[in-house]
N, C-alpha and C positions, 0 to 999 in steps of 0.2 A: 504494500500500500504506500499510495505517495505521502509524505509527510506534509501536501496542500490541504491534505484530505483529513487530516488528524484533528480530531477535537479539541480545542484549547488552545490552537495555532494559530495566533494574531497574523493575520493576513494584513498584506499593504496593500495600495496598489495607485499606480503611479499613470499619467495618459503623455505621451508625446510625440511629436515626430519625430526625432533623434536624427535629425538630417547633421552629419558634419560632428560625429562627437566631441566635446571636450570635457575641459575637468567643471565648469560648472554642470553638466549633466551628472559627473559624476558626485561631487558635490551632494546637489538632488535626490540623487539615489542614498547616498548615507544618510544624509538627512530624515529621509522619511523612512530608507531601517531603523530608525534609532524608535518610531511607532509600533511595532511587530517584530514578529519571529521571520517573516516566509515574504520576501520580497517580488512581487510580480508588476512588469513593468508591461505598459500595453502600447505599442506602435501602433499610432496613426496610419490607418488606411491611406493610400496613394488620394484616393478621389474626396476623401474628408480631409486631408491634410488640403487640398488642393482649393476648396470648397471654404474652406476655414482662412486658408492664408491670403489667396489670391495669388497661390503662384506654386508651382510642385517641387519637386524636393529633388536634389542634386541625384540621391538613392534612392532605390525605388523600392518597395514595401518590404521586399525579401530580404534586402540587402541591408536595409536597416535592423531589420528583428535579425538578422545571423550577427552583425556586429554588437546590439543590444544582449544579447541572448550569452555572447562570450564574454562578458563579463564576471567575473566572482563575484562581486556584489549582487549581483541578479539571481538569484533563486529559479524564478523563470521569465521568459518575456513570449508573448501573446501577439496577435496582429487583433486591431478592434475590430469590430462589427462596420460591414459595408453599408447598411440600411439604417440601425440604428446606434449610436456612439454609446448608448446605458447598456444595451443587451450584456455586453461580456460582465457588467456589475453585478447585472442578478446572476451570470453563470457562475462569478468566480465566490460572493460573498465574503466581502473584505469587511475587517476592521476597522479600517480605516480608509480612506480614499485623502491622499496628500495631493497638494495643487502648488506647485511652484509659485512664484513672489508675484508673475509677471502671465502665468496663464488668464488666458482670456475664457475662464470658467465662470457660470452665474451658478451661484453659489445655492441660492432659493432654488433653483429650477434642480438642481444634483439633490439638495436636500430631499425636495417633491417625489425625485425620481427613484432616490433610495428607500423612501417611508412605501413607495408605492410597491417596491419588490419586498415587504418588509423586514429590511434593514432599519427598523426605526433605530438600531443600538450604534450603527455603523457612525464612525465620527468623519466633519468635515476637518480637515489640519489645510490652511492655507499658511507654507511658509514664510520669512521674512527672507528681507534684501537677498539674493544671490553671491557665492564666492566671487568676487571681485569681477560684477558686472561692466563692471567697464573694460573685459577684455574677454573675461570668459563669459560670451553670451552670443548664441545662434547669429542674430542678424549682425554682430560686428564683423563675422568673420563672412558673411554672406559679402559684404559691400566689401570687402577686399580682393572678391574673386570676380 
């Protein structure tokens, strides 16, 4: 049996498109283990990342979850849901759902969405400031290339 499956096992669970890793993702990722036991990070679908940002990601869905996924920090890493971005919450049943400093998450509506799979116990963690945002952070390194 997988140890995701284990009762008592504080689940995280993290949403991004991990285009271009750096150390503030990684950052992130401690960050929000330090909420749980079992770290599962969910990549952004190609056409919701696309959909969300207004523009697609250098890597494409697969190639971001293999590099996600190899991390030790990561427990395991997931690709989201095409149709709907909540589906993988009621599959995975997290403890927690953490939202970087700078996600562009509404907070009420995740809440709504988790009471409505009930999760009413499942906690929001919206983190503070970024590991030194002004260098380590996705779009600085976009507008370099």
């Amino acid at each position: 049996m997988s140890i995701r499956r284990v009762a008592g096992v504080k689940k995280v669970l993290v949403f991004g498109a991990f285009d271009f890793l750096h150390l503030g993702h990684l950052y992130f990722f401690q960050q929000a283990k330090k909420f749980g036991d079992f770290l599962v990070v969910v990549v952004g679908r190609d056409c919701n990342v696309l959909r969300a940002k207004k523009r697609a990601c250098f890597f494409d869905e697969k190639e971001r979850l293999e590099l996600v996924s190899s991390l030790k920090i990561v427990d395991e890493a997931v690709l989201g849901s095409e149709k709907d971005v909540y589906a993988v919450i009621a599959k995975e049943k997290p403890s927690s759902v953490v939202l970087g400093y700078d996600q562009q998450a509404d907070e009420k509506e995740l809440r709504a969405r988790l009471d409505s799979f009930g999760l009413e116990k499942t906690k929001i963690i919206r983190l503070k400031k970024a590991f030194k945002p002004h260098r380590h952070k996705s779009s600085k390194f976009k507008k370099k290339f």
